[in-house]
N, C-alpha and C positions, 0 to 999 in steps of 0.2 A: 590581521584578524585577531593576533593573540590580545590585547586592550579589549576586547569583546566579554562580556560573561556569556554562560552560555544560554541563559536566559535573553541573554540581548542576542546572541548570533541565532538564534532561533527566529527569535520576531523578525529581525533584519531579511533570513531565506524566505518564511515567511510572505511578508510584503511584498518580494520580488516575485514570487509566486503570485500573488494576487492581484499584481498590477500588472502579469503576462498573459494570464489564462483569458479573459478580454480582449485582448488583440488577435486573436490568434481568425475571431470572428468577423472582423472588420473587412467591409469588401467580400464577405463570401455569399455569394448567389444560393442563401437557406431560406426557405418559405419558414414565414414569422412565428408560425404557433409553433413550428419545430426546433426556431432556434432560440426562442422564450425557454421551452422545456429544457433543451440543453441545457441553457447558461444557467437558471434557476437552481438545477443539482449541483453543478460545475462553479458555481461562485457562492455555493449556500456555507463556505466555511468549511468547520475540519483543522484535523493537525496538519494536513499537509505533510506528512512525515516523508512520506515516497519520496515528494518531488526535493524535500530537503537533503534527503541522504545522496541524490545523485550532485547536487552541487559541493556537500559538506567532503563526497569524496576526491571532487578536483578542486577543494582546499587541501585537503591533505594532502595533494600531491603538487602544490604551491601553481597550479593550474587556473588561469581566470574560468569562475566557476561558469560564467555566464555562456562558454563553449558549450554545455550541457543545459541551457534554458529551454531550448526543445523540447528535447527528451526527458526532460525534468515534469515539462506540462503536457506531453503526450501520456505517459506515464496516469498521471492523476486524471487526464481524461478517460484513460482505461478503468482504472478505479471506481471514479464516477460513476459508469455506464454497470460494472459489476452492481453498485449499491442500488443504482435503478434497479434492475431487474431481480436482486437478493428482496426487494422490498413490494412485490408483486405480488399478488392473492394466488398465483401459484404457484408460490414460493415461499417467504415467510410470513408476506401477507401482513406486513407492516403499517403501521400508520405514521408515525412520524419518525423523522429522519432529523439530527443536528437543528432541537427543537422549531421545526418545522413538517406541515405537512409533506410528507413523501411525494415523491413524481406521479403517482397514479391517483394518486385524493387529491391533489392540485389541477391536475391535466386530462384527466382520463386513461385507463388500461392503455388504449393503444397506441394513444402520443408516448406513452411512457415507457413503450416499446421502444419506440424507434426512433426518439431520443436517447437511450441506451447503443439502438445499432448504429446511429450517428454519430455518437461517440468515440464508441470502440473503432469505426472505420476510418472516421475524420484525424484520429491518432497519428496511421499510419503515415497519412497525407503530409501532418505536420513534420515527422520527421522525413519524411523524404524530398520536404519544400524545403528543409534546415538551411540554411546560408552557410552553416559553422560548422557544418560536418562534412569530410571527406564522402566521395561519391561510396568506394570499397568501406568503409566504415558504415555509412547509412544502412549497404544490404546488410554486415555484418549485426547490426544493431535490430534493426526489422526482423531478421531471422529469429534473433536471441527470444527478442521482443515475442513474438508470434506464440513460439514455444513458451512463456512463460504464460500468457494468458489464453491461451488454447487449451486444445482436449488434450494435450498431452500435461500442461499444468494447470491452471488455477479453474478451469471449465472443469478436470478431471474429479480435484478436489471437490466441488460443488456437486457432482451428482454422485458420487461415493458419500458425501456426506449426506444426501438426499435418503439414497439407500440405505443408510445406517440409523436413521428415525425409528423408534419404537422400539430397541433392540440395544443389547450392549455390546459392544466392539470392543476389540482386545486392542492395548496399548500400541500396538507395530500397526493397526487400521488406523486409529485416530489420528498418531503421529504422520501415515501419508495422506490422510487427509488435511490436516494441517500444513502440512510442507506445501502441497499443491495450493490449496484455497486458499492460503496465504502469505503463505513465505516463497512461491513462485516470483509472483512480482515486485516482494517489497526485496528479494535478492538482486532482483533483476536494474531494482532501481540502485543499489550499491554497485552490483559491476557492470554498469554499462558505465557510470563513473568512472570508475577505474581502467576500463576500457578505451573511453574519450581522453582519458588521464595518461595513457599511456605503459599504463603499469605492466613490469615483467610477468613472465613464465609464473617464477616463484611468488611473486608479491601476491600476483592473480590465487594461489592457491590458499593461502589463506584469507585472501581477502573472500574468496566464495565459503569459508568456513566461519568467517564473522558473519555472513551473508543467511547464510543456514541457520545460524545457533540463533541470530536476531529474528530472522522470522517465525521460528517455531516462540520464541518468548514473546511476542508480540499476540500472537494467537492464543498462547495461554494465558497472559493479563486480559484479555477479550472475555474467554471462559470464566476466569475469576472475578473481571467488575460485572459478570452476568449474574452471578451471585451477589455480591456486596457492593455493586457501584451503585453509584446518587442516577437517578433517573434524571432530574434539572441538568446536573454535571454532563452527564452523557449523553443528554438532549438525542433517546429513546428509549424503548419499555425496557427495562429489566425484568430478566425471569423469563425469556423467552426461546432460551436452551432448555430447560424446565416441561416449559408448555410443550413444546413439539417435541418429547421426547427425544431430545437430541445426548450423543454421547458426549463427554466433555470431561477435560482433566480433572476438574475437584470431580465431579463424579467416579472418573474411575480410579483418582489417587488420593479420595479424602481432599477438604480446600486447603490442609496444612500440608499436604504431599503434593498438590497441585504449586503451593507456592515455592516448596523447597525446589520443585522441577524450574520452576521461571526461575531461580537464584542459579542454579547449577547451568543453563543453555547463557543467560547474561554474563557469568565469569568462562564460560568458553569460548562466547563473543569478543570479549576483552583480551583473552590472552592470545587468544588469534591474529586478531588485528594490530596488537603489540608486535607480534613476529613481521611484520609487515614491513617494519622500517620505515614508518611515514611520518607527516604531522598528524599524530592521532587523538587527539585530546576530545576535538569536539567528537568525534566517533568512539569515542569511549563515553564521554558527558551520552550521547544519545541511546548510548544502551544501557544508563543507568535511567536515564529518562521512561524509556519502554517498559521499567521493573517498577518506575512508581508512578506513573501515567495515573490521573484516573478520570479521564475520558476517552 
């Protein structure tokens, strides 16, 4: 992999990505307008970033990444199914999604429902049908799994952040909102990597602190290209932290204290995952990526 730029091992995860998430449907007994709505969110594009970090982490551990192709697109099927229902008239009430109409102005409110719960549910199936994971691994992974995009994380985040509309929230609110609505599951998709990967005690402990620091900086470039990101680029509205009175880092650290924050969590990502001992390159390339993203 090292011959790769990381521009080219990107496209490369990528595509594998894009050419599995389709499969995964083939042979399953889904009534059609259901599984229309599904694949439509689910192959409408994106960084794909989740399902890259769990394979780019069983490269660093000289691991064939493809152990982790599951869980990699269970993963992004979770995601998915979040951006369906973040993009709901009772919710953010979106209209386009990854320039394209949203799931609910393509399909209707309730397909768009339950295209979201099909999703989220259909995830679990995938990895517990896995060919490539240990029986004791799978529950261990399902567990992780659950907790990360349940009421105890990224569900938690969302309705904290729900309640926090209209109102300003002190730094220690926003930041567990952020860790839940976001950096729940894109940690989840580095150490279940690491996990599949085999990684020690100690490796495991910093690998959940690159884990942390990447997700909270990820959430705060989100905040920041909601202010100055290309609405084309980022194919949807800008300004819509704004509209719904929502709290957000340039708001409550100014957007030059907002940026200096995403600088400071990406050099703790970095120095972390350094202590790690691994092949870290592209997992350092990718949380320079996350600081200059701009979609």
């Amino acid at each position: 992999m090292a011959h790769l730029s990381f521009k080219e091992y990107l496209h490369e995860k990528r595509n594998i990505i894009e050419q599995a998430l389709p499969t995964y449907f083939e042979h399953k007994m889904i009534p059609i307008p259901l599984k229309e709505s599904m694949c439509y969110s689910l192959q409408a594009g994106g960084k794909r970033l989740r399902p890259v970090l769990v394979l780019a982490m069983l490269d660093a551990f000289q691991k064939e990444p493809l152990i982790g192709l599951d869980v990699a697109c269970a993963i992004e099927m979770v995601h998915t199914y979040s951006l369906i229902h973040d993009d709901l008239p009772a919710m953010d009430d979106d209209q386009l999604r990854r320039n394209l109409p949203t799931n609910h102005v393509k399909f209707g409110e309730a397909t768009a429902i339950l295209a979201g719960d099909g999703l989220l549910t259909f995830s679990f199936q995938v990895i517990a049908e896995s060919k490539n994971i240990a029986p004791e691994m799978k529950v261990q992974l399902i567990q992780q799994f659950a907790k990360a995009a349940g009421p105890e994380g990224m569900v938690a985040g969302q309705i904290v952040d729900m309640e926090a509309e209209k109102r300003q929230v002190s730094l220690e609110e926003l930041t567990y909102i952020h860790t839940h609505k976001t950096g729940d599951l894109l940690a989840f998709s580095i150490e279940s990597g690491a996990l599949l990967a085999g990684a020690s005690e100690q490796q495991m402990k910093y690998i959940h602190q690159y884990a942390r620091s990447l997700g909270l900086a990820f959430q705060i470039k989100d905040d920041i290209l909601d202010v100055e990101g290309d609405e084309v680029t980022l194919g949807k509205h800008v300004g819509s932290d704004d509209e719904q009175e929502k709290s957000t880092y340039p708001k409550l650290l100014t957007l030059q204290g907002a940026k200096q924050t995403l600088y400071e969590y990406i050099e703790e990502a970095k120095q972390s995952i350094q202590k790690a001992k691994i092949h870290d390159q592209y997992l350092l390339n990718l949380a320079d990526y996350v600081m200059t993203r701009n979609s």
